[in-house]
C-alpha positions in Angstrom: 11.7 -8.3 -19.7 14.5 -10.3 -21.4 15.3 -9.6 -25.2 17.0 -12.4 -25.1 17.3 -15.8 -23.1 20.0 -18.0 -23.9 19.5 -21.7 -22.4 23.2 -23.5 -21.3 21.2 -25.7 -18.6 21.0 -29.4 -19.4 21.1 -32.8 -18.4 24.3 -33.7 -19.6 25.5 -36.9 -17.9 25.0 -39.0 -21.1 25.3 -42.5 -19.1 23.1 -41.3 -16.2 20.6 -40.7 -18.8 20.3 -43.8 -19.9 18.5 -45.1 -16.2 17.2 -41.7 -15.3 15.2 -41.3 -18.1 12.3 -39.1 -16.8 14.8 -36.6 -15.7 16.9 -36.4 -18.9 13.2 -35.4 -20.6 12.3 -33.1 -17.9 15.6 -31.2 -17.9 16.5 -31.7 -21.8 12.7 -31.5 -23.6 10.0 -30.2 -21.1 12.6 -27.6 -19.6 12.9 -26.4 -22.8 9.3 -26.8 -23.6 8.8 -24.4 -20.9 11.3 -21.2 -21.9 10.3 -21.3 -25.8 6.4 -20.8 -24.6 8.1 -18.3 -21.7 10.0 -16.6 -24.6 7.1 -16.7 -26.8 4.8 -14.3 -24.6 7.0 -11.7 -24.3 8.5 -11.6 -28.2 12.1 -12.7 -26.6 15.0 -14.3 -28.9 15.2 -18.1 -27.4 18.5 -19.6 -28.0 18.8 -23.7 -27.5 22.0 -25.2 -27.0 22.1 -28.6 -28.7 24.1 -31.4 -28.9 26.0 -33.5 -31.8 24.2 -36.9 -30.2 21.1 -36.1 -32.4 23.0 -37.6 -34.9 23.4 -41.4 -35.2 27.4 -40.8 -36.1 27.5 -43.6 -39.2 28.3 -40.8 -41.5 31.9 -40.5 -42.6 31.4 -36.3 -43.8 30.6 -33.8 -42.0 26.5 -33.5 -40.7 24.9 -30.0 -42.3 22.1 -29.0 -40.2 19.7 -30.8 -42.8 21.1 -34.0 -42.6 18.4 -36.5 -41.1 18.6 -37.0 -37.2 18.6 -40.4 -35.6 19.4 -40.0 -32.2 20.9 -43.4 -30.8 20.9 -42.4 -26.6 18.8 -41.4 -24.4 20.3 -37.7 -23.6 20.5 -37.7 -27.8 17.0 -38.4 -27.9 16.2 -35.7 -24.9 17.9 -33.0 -26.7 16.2 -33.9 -29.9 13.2 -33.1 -27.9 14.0 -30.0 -27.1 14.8 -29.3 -30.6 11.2 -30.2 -31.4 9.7 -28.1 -28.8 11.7 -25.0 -28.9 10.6 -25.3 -33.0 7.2 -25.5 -32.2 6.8 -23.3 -29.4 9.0 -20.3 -30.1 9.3 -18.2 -33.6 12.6 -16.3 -32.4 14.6 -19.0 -31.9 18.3 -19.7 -32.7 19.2 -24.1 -32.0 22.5 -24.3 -32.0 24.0 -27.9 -32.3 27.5 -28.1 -30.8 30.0 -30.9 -29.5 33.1 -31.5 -27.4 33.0 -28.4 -25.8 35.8 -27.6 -23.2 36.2 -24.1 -21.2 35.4 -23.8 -17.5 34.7 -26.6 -15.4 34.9 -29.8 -16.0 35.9 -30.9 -19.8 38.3 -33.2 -21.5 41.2 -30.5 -21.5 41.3 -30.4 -17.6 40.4 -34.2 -17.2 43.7 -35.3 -19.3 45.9 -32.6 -17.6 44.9 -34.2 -14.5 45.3 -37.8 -15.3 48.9 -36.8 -16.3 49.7 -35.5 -13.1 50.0 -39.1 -11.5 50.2 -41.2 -14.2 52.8 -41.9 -17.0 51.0 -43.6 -19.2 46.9 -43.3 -20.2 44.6 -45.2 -22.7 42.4 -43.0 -25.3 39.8 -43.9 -27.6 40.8 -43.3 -30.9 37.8 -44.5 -33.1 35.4 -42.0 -32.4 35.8 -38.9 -34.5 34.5 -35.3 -33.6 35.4 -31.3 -33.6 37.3 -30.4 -30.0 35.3 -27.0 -29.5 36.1 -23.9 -27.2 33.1 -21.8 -25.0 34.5 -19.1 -25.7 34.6 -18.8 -29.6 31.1 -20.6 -29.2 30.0 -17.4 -26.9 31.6 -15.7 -29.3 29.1 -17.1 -32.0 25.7 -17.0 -29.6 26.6 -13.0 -29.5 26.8 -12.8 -33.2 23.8 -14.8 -34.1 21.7 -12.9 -31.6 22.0 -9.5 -33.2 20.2 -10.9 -36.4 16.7 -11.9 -37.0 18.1 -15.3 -39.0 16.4 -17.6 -37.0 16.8 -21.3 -37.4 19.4 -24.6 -36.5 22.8 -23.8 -36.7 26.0 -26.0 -36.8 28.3 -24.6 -34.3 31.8 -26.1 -33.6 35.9 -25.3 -34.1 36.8 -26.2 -37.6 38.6 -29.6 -38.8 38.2 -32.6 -36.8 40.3 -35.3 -34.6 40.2 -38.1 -32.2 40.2 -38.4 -28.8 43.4 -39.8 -28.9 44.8 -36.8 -31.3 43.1 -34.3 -29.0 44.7 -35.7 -26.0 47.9 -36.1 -27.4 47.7 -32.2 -29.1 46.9 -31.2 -25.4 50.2 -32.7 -24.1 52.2 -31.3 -26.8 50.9 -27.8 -26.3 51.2 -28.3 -22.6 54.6 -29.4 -22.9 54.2 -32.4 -20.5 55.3 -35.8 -21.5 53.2 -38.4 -21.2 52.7 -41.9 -23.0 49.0 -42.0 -24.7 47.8 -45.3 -26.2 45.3 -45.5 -28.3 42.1 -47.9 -27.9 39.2 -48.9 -29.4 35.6 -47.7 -28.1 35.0 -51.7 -27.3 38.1 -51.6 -25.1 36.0 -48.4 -22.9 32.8 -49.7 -22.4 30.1 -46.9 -21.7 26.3 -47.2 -20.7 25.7 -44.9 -23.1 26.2 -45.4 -27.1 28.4 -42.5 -28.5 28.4 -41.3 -31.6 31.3 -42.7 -33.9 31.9 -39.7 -36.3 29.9 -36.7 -35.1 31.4 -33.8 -37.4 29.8 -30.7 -37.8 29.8 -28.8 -40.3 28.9 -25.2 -40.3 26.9 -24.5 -43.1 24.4 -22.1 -41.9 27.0 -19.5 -40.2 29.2 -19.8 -43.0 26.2 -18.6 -45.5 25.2 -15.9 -43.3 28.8 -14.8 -43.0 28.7 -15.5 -39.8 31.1 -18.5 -39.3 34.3 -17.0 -36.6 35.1 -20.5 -35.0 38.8 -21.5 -35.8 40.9 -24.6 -36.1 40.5 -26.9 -33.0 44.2 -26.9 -32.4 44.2 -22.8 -33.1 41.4 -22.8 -30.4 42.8 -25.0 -27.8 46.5 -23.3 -28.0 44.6 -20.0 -27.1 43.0 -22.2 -24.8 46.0 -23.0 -23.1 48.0 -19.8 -22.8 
């Protein structure tokens, strides 16, 4: 029997979501539903990745995990869900909100260095305001929290904050590839799917416990990048 189970599996196509709505709450909230009874039964740790889209993003400070959630998508809502069930269904639990993650597979990271292989010039949105976040100093985190019996939410991302348009245009310096970025609006990139305009976290709960190792975005993605 597990000690611990750590869930990473979600419905995370944020548009799709918004027409396959049944699925998003299968996979997102009754998938989760499903592993905090699981976990339950056998006195296992349950650790539930979350999402920065339970917050509406009109805030212009950083959200502490208290902060009221108003989920303004369909995969926000989902995930919200599974917040809700894992709380009610699991005593050992660990939620652990994140956002903007890159590490293997696809991410933003790979998806600009890409673009910049056959084009000279690319359009970024540069109105919507988050913490670029690596897997690995996330993993780093999960591994951390696990050992202690502080259950609760958690706030979980790379310290400071930036657009998309500063994150791509960090990625390119660090890369050392030259490439003309221009800035848009959100308006100008029209999405199914509502995003959140500022979606800061702020790790409140890890850095109480002591527990806070996450670095500066740019300090993570340079690492990133080596």
């Amino acid at each position: 029997m597990p000690d611990v189970v750590i869930n990473c599996a979600a419905y995370t196509k944020v548009d799709l979501c918004e027409n396959d709505i049944d699925n998003a709450y299968k996979v997102n909230a009754l998938g989760v539903r499903n592993l905090a009874t699981a976990c339950e039964k056998i006195k296992a740790k349950f650790v539930q990745i979350s999402t920065d889209y339970v917050f509406d993003g009109n805030s212009n400070i950083p959200y502490k995990e208290d902060c009221i959630t108003f989920p303004n998508s369909i995969y926000g809502k989902s995930k919200l869900m599974g917040e809700y069930f894992t709380r009610q269904f699991s005593s050992k639990y660990f939620i652990i909100r994140t956002a903007w993650l890159y590490g293997d597979g696809d991410n933003f990271v790979r998806t600009m260095l890409n673009l910049a292989k056959n084009n000279n010039e690319i359009n970024v949105v540069d109105d919507q305001i988050g913490s670029p976040t690596s897997t690995v100093e996330l993993a780093e985190a999960i591994i951390n929290l696990i050992e202690t019996d502080y259950y609760g939410i958690y706030h979980g991302t790379c310290e400071g904050e930036c657009s998309w348009y500063e994150f791509a245009n960090k990625i390119f310096e660090l890369s050392k590839i030259t490439v003309k970025v221009n800035p848009i609006t959100s308006n100008e990139f029209k999405r199914e799917a509502p995003r959140p305009m500022y979606s800061v976290l702020d790790n409140f709960m890890l850095k109480l416990i002591g527990l806070n190792n996450f670095n500066r975005w740019d300090e993570a993605l340079k690492k990133y990048l080596e």
